[in-house]
PQR file of N, CA, C, O and H, with PARSE charges and radii, in Angstrom:
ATOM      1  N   UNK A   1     -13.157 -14.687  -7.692 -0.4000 1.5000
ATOM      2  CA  UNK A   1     -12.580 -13.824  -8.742 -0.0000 2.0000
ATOM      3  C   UNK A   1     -11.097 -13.576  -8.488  0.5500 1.7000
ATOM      4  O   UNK A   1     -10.435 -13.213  -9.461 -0.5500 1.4000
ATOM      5  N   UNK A   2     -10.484 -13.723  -7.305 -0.4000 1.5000
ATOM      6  CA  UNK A   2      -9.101 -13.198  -6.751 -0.0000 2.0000
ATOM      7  C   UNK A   2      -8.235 -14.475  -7.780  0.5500 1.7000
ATOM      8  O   UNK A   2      -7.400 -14.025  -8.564 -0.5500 1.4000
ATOM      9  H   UNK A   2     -11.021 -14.018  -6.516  0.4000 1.0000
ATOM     10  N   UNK A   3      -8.404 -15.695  -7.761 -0.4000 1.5000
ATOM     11  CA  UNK A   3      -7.530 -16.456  -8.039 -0.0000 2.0000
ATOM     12  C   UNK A   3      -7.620 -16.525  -9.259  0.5500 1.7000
ATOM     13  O   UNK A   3      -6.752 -17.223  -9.783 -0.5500 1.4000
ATOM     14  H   UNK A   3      -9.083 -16.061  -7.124  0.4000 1.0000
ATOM     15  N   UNK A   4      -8.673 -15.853 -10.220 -0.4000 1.5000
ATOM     16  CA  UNK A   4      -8.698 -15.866 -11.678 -0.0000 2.0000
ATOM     17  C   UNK A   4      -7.795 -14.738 -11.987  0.5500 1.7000
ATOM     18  O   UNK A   4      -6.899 -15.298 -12.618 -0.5500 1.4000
ATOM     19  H   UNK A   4      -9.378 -15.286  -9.794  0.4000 1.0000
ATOM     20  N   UNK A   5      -7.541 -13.673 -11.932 -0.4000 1.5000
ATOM     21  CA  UNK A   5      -6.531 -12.152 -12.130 -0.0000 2.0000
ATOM     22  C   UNK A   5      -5.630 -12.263 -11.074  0.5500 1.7000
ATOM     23  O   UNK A   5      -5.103 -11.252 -10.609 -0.5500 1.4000
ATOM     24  H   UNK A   5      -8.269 -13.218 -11.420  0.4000 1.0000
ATOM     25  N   UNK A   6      -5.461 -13.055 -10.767 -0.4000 1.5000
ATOM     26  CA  UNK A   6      -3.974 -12.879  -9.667 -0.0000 2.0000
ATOM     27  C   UNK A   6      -3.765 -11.792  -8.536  0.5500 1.7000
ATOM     28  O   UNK A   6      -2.766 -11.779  -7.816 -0.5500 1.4000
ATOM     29  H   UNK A   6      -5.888 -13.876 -11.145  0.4000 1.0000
ATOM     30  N   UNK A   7      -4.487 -11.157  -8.474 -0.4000 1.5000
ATOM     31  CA  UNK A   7      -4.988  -9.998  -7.507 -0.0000 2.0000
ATOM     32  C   UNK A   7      -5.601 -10.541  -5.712  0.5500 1.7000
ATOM     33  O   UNK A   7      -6.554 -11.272  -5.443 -0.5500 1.4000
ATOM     34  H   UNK A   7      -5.298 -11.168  -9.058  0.4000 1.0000
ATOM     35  N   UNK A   8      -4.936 -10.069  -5.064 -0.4000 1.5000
ATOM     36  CA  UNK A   8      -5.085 -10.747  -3.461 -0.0000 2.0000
ATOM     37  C   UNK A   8      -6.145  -9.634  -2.706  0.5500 1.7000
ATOM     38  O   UNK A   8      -6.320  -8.444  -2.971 -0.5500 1.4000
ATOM     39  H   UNK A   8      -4.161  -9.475  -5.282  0.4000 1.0000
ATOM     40  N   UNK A   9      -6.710 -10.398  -1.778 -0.4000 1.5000
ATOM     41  CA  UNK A   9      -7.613  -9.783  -1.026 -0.0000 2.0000
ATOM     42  C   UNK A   9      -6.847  -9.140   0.150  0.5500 1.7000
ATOM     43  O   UNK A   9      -6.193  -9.896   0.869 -0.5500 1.4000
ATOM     44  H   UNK A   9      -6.568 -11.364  -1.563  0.4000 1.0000
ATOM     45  N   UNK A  10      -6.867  -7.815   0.416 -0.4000 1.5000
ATOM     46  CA  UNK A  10      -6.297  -6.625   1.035 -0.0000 2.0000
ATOM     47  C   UNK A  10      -5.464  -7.548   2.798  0.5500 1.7000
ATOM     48  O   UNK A  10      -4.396  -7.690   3.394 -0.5500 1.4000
ATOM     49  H   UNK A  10      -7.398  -7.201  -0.168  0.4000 1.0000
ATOM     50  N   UNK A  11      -7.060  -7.939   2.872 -0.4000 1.5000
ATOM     51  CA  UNK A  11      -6.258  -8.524   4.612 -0.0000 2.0000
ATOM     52  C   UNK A  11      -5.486  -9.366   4.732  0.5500 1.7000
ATOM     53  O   UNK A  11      -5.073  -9.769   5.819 -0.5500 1.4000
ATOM     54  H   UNK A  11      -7.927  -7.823   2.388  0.4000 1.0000
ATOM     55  N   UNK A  12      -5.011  -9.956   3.193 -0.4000 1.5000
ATOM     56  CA  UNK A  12      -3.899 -10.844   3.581 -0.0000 2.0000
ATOM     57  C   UNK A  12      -2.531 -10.731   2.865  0.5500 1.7000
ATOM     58  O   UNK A  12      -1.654 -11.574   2.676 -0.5500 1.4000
ATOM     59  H   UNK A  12      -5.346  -9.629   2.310  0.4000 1.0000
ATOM     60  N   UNK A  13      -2.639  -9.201   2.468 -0.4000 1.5000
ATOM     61  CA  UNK A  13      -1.327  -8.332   2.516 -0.0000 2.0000
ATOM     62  C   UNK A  13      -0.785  -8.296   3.535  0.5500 1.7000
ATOM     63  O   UNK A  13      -1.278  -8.282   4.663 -0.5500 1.4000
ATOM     64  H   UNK A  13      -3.351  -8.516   2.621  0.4000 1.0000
ATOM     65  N   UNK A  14       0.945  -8.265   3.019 -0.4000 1.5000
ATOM     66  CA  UNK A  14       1.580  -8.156   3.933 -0.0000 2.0000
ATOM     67  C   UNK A  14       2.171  -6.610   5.174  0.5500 1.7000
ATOM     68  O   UNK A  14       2.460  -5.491   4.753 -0.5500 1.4000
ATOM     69  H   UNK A  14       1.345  -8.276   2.103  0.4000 1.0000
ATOM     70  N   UNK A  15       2.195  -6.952   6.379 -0.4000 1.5000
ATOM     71  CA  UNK A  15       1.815  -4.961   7.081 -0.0000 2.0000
ATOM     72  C   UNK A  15       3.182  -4.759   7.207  0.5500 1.7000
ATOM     73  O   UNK A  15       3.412  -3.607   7.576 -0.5500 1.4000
ATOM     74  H   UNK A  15       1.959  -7.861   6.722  0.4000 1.0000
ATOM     75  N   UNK A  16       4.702  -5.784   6.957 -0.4000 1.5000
ATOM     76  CA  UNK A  16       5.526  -5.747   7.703 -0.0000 2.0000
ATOM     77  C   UNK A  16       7.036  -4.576   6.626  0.5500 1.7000
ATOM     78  O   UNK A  16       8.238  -4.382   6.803 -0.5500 1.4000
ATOM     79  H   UNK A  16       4.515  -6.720   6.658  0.4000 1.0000
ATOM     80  N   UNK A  17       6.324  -4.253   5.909 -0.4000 1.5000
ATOM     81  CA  UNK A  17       7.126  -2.989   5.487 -0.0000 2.0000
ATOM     82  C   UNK A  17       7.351  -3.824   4.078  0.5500 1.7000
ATOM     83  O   UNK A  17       7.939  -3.045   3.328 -0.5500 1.4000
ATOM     84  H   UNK A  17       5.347  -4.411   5.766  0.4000 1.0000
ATOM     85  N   UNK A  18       7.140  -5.021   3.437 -0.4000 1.5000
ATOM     86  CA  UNK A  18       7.306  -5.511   2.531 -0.0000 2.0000
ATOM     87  C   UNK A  18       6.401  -4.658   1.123  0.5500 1.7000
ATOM     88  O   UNK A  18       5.236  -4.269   1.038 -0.5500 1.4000
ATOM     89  H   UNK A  18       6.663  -5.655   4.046  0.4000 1.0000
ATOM     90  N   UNK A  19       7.272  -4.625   0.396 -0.4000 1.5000
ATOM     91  CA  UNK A  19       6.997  -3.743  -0.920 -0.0000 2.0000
ATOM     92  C   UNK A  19       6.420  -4.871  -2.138  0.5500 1.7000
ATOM     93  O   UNK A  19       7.039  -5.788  -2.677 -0.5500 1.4000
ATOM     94  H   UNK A  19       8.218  -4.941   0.466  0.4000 1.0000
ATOM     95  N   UNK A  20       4.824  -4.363  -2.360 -0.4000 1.5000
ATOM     96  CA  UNK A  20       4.244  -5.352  -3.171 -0.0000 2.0000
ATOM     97  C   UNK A  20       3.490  -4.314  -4.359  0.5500 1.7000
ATOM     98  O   UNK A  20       3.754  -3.113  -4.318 -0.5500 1.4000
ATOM     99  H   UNK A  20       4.321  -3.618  -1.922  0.4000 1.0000
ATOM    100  N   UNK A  21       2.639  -4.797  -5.303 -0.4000 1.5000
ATOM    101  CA  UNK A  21       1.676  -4.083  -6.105 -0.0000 2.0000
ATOM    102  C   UNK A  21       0.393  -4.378  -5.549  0.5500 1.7000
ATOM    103  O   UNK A  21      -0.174  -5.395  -5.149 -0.5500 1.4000
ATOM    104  H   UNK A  21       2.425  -5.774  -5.336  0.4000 1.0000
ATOM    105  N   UNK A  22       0.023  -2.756  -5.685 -0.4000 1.5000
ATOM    106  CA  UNK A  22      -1.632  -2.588  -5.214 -0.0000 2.0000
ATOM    107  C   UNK A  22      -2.522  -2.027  -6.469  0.5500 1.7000
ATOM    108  O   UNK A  22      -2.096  -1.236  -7.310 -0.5500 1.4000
ATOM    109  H   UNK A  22       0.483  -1.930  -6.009  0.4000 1.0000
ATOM    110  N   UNK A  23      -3.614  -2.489  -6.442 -0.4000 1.5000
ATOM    111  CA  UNK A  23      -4.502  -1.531  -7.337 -0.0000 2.0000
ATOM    112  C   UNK A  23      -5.678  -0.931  -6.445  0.5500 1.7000
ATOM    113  O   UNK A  23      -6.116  -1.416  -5.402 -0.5500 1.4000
ATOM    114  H   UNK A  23      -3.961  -3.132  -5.758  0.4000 1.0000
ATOM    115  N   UNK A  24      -6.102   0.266  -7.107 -0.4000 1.5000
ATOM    116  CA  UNK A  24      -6.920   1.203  -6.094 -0.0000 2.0000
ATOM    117  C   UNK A  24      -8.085   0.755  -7.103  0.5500 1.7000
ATOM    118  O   UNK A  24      -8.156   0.015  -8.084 -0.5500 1.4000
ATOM    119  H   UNK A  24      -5.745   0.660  -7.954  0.4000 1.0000
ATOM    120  N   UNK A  25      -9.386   1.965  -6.022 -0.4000 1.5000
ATOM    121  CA  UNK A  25     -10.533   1.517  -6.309 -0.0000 2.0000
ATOM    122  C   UNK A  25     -10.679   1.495  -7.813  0.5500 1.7000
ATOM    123  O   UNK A  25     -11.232   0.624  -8.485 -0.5500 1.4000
ATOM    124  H   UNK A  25      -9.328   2.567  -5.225  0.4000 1.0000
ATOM    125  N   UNK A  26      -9.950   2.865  -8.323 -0.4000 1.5000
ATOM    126  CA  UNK A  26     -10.431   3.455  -9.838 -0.0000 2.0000
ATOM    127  C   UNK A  26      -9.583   2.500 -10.847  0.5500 1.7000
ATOM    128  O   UNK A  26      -9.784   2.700 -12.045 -0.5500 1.4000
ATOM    129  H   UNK A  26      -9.501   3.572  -7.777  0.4000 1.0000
ATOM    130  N   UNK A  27      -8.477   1.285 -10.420 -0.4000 1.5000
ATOM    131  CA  UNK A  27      -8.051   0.210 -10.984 -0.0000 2.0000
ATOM    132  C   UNK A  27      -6.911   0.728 -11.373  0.5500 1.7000
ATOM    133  O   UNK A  27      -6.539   0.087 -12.356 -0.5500 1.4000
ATOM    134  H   UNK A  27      -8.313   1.122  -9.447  0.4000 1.0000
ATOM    135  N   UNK A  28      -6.115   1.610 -11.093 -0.4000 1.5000
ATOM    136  CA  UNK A  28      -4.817   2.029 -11.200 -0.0000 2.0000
ATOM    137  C   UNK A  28      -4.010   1.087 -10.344  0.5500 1.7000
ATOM    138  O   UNK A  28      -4.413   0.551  -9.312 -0.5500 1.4000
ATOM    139  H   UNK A  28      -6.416   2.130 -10.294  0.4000 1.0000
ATOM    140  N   UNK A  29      -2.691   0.934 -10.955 -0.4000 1.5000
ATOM    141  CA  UNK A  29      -1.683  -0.269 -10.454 -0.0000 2.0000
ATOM    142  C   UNK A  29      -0.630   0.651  -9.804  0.5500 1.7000
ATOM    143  O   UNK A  29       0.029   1.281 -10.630 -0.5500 1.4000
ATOM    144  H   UNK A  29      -2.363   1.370 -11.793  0.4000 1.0000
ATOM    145  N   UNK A  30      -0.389   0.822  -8.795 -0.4000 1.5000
ATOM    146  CA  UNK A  30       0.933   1.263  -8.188 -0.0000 2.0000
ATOM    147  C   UNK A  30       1.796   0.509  -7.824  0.5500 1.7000
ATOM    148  O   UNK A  30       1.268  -0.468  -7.292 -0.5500 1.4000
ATOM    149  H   UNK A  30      -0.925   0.310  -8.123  0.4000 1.0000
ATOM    150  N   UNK A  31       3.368   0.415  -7.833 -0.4000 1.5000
ATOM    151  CA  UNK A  31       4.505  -0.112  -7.485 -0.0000 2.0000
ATOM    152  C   UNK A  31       5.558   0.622  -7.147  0.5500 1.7000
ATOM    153  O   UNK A  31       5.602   1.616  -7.871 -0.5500 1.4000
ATOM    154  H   UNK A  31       3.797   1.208  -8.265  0.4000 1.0000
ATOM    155  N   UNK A  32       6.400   0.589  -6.402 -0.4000 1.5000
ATOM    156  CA  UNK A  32       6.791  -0.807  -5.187 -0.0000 2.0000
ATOM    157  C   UNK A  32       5.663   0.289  -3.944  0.5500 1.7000
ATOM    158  O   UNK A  32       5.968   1.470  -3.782 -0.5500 1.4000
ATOM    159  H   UNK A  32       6.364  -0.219  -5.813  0.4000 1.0000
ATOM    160  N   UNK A  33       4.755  -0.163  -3.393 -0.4000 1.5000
ATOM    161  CA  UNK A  33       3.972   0.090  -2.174 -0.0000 2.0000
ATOM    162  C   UNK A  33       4.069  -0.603  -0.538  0.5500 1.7000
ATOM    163  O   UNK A  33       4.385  -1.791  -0.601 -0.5500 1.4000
ATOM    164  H   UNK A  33       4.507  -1.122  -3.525  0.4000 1.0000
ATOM    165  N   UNK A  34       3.977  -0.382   0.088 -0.4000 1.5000
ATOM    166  CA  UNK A  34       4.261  -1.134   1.260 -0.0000 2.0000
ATOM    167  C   UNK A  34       3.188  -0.319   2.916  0.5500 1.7000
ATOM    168  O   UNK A  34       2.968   0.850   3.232 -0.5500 1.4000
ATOM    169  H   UNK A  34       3.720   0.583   0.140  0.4000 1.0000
ATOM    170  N   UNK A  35       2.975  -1.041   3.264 -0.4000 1.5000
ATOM    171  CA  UNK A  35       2.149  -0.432   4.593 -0.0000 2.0000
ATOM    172  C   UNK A  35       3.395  -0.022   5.753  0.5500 1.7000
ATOM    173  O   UNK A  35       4.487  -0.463   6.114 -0.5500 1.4000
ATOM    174  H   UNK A  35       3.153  -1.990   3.007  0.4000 1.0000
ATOM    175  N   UNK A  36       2.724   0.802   5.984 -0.4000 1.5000
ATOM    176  CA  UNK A  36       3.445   2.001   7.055 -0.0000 2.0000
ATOM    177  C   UNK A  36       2.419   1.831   8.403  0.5500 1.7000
ATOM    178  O   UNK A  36       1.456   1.078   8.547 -0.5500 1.4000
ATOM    179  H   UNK A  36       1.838   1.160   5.690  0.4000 1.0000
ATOM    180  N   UNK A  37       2.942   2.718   9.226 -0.4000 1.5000
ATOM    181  CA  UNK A  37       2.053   3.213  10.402 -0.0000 2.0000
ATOM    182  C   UNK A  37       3.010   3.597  11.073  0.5500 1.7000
ATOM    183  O   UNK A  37       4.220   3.472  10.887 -0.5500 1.4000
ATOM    184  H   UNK A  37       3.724   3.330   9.109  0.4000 1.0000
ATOM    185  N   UNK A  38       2.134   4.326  12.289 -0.4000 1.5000
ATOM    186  CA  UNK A  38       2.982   5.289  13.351 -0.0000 2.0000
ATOM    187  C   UNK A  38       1.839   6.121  13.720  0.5500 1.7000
ATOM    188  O   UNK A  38       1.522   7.142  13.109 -0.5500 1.4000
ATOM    189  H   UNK A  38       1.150   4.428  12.441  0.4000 1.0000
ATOM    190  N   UNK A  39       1.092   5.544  14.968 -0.4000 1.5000
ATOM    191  CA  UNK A  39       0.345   6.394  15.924 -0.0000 2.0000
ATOM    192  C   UNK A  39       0.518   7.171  16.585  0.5500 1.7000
ATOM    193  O   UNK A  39      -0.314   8.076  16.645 -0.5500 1.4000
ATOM    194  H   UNK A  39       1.349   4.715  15.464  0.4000 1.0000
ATOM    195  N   UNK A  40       1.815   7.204  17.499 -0.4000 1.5000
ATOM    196  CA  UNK A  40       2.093   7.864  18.484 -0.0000 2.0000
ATOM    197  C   UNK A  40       2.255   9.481  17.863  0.5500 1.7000
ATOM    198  O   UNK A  40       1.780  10.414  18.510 -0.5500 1.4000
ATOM    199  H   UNK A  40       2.491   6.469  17.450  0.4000 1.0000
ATOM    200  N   UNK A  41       3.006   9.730  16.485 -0.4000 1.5000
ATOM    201  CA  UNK A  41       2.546  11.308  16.983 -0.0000 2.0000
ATOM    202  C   UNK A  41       3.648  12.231  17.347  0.5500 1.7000
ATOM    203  O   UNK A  41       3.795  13.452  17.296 -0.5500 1.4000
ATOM    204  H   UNK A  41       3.392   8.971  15.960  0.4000 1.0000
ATOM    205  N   UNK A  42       4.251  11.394  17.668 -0.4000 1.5000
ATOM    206  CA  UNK A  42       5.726  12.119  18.139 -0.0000 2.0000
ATOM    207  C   UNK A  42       6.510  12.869  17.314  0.5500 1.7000
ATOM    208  O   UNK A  42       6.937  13.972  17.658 -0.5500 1.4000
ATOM    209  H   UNK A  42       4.132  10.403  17.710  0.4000 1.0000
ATOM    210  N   UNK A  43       6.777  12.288  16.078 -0.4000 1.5000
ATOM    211  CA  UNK A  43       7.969  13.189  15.128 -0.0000 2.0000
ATOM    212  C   UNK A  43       6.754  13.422  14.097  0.5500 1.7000
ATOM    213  O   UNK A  43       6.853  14.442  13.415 -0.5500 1.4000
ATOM    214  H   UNK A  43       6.431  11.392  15.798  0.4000 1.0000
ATOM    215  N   UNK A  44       5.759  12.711  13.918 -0.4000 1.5000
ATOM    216  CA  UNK A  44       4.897  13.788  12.846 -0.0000 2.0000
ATOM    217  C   UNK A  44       3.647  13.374  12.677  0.5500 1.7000
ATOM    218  O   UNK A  44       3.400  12.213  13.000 -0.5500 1.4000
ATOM    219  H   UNK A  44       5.679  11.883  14.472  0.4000 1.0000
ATOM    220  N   UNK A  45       2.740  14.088  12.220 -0.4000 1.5000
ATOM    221  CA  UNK A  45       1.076  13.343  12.260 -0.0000 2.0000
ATOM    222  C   UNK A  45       1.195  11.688  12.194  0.5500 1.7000
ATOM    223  O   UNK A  45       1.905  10.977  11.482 -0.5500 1.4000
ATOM    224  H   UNK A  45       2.942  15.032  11.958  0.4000 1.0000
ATOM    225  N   UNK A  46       0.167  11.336  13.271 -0.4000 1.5000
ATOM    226  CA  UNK A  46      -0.125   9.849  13.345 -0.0000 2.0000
ATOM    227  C   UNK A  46      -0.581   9.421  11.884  0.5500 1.7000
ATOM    228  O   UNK A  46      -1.279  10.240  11.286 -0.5500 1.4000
ATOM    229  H   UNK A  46      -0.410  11.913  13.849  0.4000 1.0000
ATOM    230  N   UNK A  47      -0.315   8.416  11.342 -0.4000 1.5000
ATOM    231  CA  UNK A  47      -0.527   7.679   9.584 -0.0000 2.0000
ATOM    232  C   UNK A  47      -0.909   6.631  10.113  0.5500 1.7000
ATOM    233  O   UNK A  47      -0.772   6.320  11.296 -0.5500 1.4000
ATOM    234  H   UNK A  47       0.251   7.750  11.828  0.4000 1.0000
ATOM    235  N   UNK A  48      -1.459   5.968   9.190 -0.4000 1.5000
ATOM    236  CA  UNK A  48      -1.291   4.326   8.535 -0.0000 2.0000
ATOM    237  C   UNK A  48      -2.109   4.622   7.306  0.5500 1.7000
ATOM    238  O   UNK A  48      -3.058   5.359   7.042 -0.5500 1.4000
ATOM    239  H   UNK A  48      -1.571   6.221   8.229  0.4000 1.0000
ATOM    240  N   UNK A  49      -1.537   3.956   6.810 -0.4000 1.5000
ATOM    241  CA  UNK A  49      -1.980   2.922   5.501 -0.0000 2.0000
ATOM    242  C   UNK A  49      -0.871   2.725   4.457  0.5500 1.7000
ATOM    243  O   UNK A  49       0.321   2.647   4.755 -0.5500 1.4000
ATOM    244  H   UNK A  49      -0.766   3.357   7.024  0.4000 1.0000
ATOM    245  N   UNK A  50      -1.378   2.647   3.161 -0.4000 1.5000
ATOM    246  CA  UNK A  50      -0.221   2.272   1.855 -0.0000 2.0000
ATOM    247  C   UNK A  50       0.342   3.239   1.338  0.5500 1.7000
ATOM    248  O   UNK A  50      -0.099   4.294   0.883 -0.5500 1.4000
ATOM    249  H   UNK A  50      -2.347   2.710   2.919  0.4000 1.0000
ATOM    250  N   UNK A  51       1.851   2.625   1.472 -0.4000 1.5000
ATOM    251  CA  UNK A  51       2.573   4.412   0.915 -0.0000 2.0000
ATOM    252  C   UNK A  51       3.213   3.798  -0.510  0.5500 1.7000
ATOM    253  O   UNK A  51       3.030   2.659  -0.939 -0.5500 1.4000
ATOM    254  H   UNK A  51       2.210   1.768   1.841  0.4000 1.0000
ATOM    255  N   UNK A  52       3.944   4.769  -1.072 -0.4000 1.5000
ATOM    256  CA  UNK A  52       4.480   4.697  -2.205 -0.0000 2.0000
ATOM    257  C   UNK A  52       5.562   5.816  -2.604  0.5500 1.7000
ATOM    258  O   UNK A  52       5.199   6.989  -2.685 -0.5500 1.4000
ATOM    259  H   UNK A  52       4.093   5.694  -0.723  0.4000 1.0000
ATOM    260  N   UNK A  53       7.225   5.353  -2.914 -0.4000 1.5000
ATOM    261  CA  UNK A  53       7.948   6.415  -3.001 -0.0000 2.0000
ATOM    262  C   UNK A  53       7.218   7.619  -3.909  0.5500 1.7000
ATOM    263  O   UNK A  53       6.418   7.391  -4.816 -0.5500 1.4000
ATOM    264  H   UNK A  53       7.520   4.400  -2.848  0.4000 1.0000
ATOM    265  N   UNK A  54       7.734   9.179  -3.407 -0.4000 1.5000
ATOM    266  CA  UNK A  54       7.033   9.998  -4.024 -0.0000 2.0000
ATOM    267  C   UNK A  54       8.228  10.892  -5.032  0.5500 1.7000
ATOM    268  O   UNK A  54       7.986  12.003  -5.504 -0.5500 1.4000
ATOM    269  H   UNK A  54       8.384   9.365  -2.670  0.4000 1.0000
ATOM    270  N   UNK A  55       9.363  10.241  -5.203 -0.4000 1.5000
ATOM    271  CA  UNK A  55      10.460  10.508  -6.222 -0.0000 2.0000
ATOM    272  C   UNK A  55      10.960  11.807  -5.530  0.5500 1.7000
ATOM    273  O   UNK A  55      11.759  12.517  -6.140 -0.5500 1.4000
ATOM    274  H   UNK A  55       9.560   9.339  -4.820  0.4000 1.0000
ATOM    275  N   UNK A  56      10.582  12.112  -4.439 -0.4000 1.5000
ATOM    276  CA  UNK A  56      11.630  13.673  -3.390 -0.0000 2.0000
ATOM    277  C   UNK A  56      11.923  12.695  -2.314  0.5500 1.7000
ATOM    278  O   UNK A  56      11.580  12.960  -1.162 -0.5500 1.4000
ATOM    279  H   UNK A  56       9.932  11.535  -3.944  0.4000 1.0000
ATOM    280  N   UNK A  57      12.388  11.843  -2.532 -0.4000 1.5000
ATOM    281  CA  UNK A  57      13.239  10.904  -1.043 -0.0000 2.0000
ATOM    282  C   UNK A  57      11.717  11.212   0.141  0.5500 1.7000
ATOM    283  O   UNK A  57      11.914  11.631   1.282 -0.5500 1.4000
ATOM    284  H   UNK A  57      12.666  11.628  -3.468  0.4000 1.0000
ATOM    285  N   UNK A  58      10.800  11.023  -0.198 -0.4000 1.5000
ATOM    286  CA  UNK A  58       9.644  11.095   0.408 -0.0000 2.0000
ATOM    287  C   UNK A  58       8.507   9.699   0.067  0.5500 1.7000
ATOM    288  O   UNK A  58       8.430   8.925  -0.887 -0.5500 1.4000
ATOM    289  H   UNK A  58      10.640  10.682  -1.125  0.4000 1.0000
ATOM    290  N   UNK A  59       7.790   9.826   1.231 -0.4000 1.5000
ATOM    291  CA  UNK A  59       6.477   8.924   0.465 -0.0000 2.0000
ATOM    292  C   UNK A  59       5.077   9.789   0.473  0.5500 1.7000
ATOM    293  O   UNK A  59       4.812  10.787   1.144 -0.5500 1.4000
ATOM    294  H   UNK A  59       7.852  10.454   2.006  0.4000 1.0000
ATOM    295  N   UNK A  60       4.195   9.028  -0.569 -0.4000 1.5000
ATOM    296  CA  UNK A  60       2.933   9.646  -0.731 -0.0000 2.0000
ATOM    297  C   UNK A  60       1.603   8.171  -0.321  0.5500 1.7000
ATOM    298  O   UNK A  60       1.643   6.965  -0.562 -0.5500 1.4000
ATOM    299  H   UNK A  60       4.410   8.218  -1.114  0.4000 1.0000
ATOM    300  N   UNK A  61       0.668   8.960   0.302 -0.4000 1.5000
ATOM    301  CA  UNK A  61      -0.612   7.776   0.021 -0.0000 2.0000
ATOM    302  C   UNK A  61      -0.821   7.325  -0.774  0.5500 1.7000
ATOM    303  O   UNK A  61      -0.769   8.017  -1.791 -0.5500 1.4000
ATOM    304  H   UNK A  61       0.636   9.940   0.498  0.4000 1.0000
ATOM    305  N   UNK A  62      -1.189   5.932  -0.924 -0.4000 1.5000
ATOM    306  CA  UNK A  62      -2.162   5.488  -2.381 -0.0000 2.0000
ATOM    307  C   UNK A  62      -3.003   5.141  -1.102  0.5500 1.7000
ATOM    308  O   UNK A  62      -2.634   4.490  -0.125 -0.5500 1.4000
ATOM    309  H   UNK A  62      -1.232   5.370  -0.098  0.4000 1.0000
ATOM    310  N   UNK A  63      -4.222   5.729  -1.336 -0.4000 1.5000
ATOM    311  CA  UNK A  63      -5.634   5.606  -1.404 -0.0000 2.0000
ATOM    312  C   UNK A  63      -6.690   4.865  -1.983  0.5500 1.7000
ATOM    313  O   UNK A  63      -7.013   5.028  -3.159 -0.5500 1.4000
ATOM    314  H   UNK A  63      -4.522   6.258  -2.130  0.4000 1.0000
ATOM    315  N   UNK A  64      -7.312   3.967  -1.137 -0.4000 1.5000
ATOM    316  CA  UNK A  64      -8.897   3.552  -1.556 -0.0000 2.0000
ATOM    317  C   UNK A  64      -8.047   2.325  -2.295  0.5500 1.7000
ATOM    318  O   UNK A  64      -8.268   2.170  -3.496 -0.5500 1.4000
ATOM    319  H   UNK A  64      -7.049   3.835  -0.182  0.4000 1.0000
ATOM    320  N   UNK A  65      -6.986   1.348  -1.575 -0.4000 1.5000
ATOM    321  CA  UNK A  65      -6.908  -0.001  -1.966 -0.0000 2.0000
ATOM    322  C   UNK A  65      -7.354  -0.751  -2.334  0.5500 1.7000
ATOM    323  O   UNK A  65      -7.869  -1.109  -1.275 -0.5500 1.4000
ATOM    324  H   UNK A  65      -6.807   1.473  -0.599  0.4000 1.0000
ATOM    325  N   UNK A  66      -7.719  -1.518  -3.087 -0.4000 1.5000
ATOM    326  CA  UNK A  66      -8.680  -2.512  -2.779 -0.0000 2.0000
ATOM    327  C   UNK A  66      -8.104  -4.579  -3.082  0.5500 1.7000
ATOM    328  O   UNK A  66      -8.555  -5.651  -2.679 -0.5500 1.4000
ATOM    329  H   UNK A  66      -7.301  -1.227  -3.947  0.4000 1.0000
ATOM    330  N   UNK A  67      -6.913  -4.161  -3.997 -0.4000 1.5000
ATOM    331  CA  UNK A  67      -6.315  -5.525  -4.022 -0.0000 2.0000
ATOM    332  C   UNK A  67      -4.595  -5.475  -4.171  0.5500 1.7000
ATOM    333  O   UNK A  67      -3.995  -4.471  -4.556 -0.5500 1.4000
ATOM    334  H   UNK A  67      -6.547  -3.290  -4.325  0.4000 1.0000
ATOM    335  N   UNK A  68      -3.985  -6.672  -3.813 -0.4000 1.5000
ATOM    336  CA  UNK A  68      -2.427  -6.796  -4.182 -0.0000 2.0000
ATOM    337  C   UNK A  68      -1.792  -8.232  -4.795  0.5500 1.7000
ATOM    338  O   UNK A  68      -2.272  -9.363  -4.885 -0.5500 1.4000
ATOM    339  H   UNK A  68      -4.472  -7.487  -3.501  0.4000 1.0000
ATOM    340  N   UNK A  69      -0.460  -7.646  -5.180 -0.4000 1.5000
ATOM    341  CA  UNK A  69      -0.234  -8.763  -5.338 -0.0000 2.0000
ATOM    342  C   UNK A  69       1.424  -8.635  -5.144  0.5500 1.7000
ATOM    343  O   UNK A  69       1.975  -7.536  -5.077 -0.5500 1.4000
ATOM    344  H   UNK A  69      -0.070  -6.728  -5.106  0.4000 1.0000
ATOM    345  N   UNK A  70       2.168  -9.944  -5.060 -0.4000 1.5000
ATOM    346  CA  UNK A  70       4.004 -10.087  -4.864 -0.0000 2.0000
ATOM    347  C   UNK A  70       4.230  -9.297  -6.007  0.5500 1.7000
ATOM    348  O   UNK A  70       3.592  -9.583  -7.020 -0.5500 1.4000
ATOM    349  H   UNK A  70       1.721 -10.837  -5.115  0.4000 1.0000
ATOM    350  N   UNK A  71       5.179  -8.167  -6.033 -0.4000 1.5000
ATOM    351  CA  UNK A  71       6.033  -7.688  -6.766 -0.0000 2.0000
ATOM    352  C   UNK A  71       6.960  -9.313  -7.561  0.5500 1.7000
ATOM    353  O   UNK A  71       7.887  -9.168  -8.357 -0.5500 1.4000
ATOM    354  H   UNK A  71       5.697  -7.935  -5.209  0.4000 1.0000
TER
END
C-alpha cells in the first residue's frame, strides 16, 4: 500500500534533523516535522520523537506517527 499513496514506512524516515511530512494515526498531515531527541536530561526533560514548529520560536509533539514522506 506505501508505494500506491506515496506515504513511507516510519523506520525508514529520516532521524538526522531532516524536515519531512508525517501523517498521524487519525490521518492528519503535518509539515515541516523532523525527529529530535535528547536523553541525557541536562537542560530539560529527556524527549524523542517528531516535533513540529509550534509558531512561539518553540516546538510541539506530533504524536501517534504512522507514515512520511520528502517535503
Amino acid at each position: 500500500a506505501w508505494a500506491n499513496d506515496g506515504w513511507l514506512p516510519m523506520w525508514a524516515a529520516p532521524k538526522n534533523a531532516t524536515n519531512v511530512r508525517v501523517r498521524n494515526s487519525s490521518g492528519d498531515i503535518h509539515e515541516p516535522v523532523h525527529f529530535a531527541q535528547d536523553l541525557s536530561g541536562e537542560e530539560q526533560p529527556a524527549f524523542s520523537g517528531w516535533f513540529k514548529p509550534d509558531g512561539h520560536k518553540g516546538y510541539m509533539e506530533v504524536n501517534n506517527v504512522k507514515a512520511w514522506m520528502p517535503l
